[in-house]
N, C-alpha and C positions, 0 to 999 in steps of 0.2 A: 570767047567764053561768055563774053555779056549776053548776047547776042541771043547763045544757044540758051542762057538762060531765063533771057525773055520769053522766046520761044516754048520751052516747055510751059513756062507760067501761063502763056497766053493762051495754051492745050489744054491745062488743068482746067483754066477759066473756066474756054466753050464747054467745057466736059460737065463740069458742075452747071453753070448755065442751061447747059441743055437736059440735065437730069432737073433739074429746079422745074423747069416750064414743063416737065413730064409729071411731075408730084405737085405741080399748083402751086410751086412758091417761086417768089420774085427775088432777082440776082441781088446784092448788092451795089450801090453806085460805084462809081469808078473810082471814085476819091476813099472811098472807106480802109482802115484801116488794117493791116492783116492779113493772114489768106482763111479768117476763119468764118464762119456761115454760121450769120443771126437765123433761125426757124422765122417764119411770119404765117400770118393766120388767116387759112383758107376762108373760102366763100362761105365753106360749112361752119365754122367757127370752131374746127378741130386739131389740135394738135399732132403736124406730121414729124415722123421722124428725120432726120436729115441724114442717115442711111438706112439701107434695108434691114432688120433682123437678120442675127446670125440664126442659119439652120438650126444649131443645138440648142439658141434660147426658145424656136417657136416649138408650141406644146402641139407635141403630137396628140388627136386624136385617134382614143379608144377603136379600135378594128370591131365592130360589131359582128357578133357571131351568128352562124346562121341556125335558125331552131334547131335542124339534124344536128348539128353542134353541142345546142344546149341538151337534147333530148338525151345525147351521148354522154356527156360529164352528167346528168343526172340519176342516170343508172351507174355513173363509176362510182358517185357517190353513197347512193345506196348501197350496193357492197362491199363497200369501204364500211358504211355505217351496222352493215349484217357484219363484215367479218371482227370489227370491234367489239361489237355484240357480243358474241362468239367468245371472244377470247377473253372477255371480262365476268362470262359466263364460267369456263372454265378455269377462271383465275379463283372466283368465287369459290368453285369445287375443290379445284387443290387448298385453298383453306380451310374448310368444312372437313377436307380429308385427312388436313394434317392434323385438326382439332381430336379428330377419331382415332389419328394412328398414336397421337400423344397419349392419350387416353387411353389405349390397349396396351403400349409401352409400360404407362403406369402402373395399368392393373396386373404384369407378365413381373415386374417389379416388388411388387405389394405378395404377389403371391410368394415370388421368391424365398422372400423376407420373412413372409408369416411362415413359411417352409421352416427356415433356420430358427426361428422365433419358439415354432413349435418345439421342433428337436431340443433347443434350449430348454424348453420348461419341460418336456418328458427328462431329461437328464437331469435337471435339477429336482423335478420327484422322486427319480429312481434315487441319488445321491440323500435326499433327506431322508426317503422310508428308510433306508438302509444304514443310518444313524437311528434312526426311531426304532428300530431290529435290533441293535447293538445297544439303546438305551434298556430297552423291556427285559434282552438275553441278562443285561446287567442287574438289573432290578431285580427280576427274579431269582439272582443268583443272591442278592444285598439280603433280599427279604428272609428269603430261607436261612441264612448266617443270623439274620437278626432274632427268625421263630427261636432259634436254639438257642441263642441267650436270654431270649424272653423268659424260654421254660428254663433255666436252670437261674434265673432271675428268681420265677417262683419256689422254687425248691429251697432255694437258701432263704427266702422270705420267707417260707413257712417252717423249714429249721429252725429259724428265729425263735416265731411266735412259740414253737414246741418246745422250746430251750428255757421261754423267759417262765413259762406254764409249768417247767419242770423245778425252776428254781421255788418259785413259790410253794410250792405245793410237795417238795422234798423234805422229808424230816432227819435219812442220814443220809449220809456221803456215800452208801452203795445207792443205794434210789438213784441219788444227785449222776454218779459215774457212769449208770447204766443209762438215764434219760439222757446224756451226754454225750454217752453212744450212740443212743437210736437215733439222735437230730444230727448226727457231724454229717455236714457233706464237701463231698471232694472237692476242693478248689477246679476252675474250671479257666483254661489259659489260653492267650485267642489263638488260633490255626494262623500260621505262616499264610497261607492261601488268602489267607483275609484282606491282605497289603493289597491284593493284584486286582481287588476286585475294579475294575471302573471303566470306564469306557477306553476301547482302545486308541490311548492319545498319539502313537505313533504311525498309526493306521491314518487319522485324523491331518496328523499333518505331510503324510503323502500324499493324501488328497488336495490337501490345498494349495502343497508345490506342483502336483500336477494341473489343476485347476490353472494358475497361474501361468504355465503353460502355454496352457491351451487358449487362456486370453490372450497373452503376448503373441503367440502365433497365429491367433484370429486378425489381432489390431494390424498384424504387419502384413496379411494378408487382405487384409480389405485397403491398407494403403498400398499396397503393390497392386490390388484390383484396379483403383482411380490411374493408374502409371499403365495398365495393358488396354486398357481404353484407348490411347492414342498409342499401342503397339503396333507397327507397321513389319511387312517381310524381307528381312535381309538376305543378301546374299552376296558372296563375295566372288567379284570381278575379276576375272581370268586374267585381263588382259594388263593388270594393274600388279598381280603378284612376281615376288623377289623368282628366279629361276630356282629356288632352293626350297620354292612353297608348293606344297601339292594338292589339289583342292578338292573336295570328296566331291561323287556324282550330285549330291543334291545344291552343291553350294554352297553349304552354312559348315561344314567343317575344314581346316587347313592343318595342315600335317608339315613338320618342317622335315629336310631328309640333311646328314652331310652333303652330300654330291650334289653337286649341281645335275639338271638334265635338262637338255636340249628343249629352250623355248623360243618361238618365233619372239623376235626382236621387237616391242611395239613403243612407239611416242610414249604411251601411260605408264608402261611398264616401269616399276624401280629396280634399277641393274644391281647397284651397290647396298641399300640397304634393304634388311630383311622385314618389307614393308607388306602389305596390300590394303587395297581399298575395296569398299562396298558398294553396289549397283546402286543401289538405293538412292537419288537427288532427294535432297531435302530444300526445299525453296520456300517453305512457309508453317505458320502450323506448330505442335504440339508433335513429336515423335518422340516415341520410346523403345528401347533394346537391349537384350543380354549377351554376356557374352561369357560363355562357361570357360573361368582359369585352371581349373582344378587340375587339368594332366600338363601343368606347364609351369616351368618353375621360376621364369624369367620374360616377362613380357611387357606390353604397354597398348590401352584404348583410350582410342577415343577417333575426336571426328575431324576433319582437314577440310580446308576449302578447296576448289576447283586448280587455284595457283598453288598448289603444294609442289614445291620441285619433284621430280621423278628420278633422276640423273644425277651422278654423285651419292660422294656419301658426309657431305659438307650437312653442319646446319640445316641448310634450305631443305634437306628431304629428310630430317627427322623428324618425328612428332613431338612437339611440344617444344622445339629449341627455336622454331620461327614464330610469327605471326599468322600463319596459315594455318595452325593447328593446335588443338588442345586437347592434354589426355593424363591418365593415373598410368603409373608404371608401376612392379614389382621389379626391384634388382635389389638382393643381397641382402633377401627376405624385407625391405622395407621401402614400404609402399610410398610414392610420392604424388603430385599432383604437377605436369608443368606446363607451363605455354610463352613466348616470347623467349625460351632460355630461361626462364626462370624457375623457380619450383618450391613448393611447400609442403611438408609432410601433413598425408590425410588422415582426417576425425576420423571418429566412430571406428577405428582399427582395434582389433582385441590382439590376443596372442598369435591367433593365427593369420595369415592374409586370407580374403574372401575369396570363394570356391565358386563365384560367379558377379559380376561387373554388370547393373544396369545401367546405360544411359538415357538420359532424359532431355528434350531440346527443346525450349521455344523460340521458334526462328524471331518471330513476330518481334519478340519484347527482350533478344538478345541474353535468354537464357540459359547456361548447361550447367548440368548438373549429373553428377555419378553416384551410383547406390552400391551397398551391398546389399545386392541384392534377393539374398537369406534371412536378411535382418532386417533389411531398410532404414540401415544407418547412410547418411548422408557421407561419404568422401570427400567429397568437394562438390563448392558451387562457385562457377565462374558468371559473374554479375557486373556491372557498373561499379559496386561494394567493392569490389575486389579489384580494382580498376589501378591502384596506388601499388599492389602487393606485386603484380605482373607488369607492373611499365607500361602505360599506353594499351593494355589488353583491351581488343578489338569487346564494346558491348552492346556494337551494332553490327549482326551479319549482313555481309553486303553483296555476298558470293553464295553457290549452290556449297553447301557441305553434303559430308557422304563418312560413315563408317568407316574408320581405320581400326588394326591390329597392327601390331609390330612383334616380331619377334627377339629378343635380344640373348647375348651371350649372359651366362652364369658364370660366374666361381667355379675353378678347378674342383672345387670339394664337391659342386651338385652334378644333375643329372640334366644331361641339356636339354631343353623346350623340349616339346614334342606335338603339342594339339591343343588348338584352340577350337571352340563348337560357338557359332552364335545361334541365339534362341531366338523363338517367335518369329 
């Protein structure tokens, strides 16, 4: 083993040795310690390495291109440089044009408005001359009742004077009884008619309940106007409806029947509850919708996420008893709000329940919200706010939602569902 270990050493030697005398450097003596290798300093006085560079550290150069080369990437760059041009050109233009369509939006707006603005003020002239008609009819009616007590003002004022003319100037008590006579005038008693005279005050205040009205129903239509702005087209999903729903040719009505009838079997489809859903993906945005109660006397809306169960008639596929879904119901005339299983009875409910449901969605900032939407009383708003009253209620959408409807059983006393219509 000694031996072969000489051996090799005495290989490595010559081997370094003979690479030394090829790069101009001199071996070490024999005696030196190590097998390590002092550098020593050429004839040039340069420093060599005592191995070669590795390939990766020596620096490649640069491939010099040949002019055709250059002449070629200089025309790419030129129409790089035109098609920039170009498009920074018409970047310009679509601003320039959206500054002009803003601007004609404006003024399609402004006109609108002075539209309505006008009508207002011809209505409000018509309504005053028409008080100012009933003021002059009444005057002139005051004036004429006042000429005739004027003149019977004078009569008896000039009785007077011919009375007091008569005492004085009477020497007996026939003179006295006959000037007595000739001045008496008949008392004069006011006309019944006279109470009525005055402006008609109950004319006056049907104008102003009507008036009133017509503001109320102006305000809640220009806030229903800001809510059809972000109106989108619904329509309800075949393949999504109970076997027991029937779906009118356009879409947007559902019909419930007793009997069931033969529907192909689909994954979406809900078997057990009397459910469906709406085509409509909602994935971002501001969305708004209706949906007419009025021929149905037991229902429930609102919108479900993608994972809403379909199958069964547990929890998981009702609206508003999971986390997949939230909606207002009508059962047993009293209107509720639910989501996660839980529920709260809705605001703004008067005597009646509302005869049409909007809803309102911003996906973005994890908002819904239901209207009555005849009045645009708020029903519910399901928010972050409301986060404590539902348990964990989801106030970030994280899934597609989509319009639901549901159908539900009544009381023995009513008339069962029959037709829901959604709007817009």
């Amino acid at each position: 083993m000694a031996e072969k270990a000489s051996v090799s050493v005495g290989e490595r030697s010559a081997a370094a040795e003979s690479e030394s005398v090829q790069s101009g450097c001199k071996t070490p003596p024999a005696g030196a310690s190590g097998l390590g290798f002092t550098p020593q300093v050429s004839n040039s006085d340069r420093v060599v390495q005592p191995f070669p560079r590795s390939p990766k550290l020596q620096r490649k150069k640069p491939a010099r291109r040949s002019k055709e080369q250059l002449s070629r990437l200089l025309e790419e760059l030129r129409a790089e440089k035109s098609k920039t041009e170009a498009h920074i050109k018409s970047l310009k233009k679509r601003s320039s044009d959206l500054s002009r369509s803003t601007e004609a939006m404006k003024q399609q707006v402004r006109e609108h408005y002075e539209k309505m603005r006008a009508v207002l003020q011809r209505d409000e002239q018509t309504v005053l001359d028409s008080l100012e008609l009933d003021q002059r009819k009444t005057r002139t009616t005051l004036d004429n009742v006042l000429k005739t007590w004027k003149q019977h003002q004078d009569q008896v004022t000039k009785s007077i004077s011919s009375t007091e003319i008569s005492i004085r100037k009477s020497s007996t008590e026939e003179e006295e009884e006959d000037e007595g006579q000739s001045g008496t005038v008949s008392p004069k008693r006011p006309d019944p008619s006279e109470k009525e005279i005055g402006l008609n005050e109950k004319r006056f205040e049907r104008l102003l309940k009507t008036l009133s009205a017509v503001f109320k129903n102006l305000k809640v239509q220009l806030q229903r106007k800001t809510l059809l702005l972000d109106s989108i087209p619904v329509v309800i999903d075949r393949q999504t409806c109970h076997n027991q729903i029937t779906v009118t040719s356009d879409g947007r009505g559902a019909f419930f029947s007793d009997s069931d009838h033969p529907v192909t079997d689909h994954p979406l489809q809900f078997d057990k509850v009397c459910c469906a859903l709406g085509s409509s993906r909602i994935t971002g945005g501001q969305n708004y919708w209706e949906v007419d109660v009025s021929c149905c006397s037991a229902w429930a809306v609102g919108v479900a996420n993608t994972s809403l169960q379909r199958k069964g008639k547990d929890k998981g596929a009702k609206l508003g008893r999971n986390r997949n879904s939230w909606c207002v119901e009508l059962r047993d005339s009293s209107l509720s709000a639910w989501h996660n299983d839980r529920n709260v009875a809705c605001h703004g409910v008067g005597q009646t329940a509302p005869a049409k449901v909007g809803v309102w969605v911003n996906y973005d900032k994890g908002q819904l919200m239901f209207y009555n939407a005849d009045t645009m009383a708020v029903l519910q708003k399901f928010s972050a706010a409301v986060t404590p009253v539902f348990d964990r209620a989801h106030h970030r959408f994280t899934e597609p939602l989509y319009p639901a409807v549901r159908f539900l059983r009544p009381p023995q006393n009513q008339v069962w569902p029959n037709h829901l219509q959604l709007s817009l």
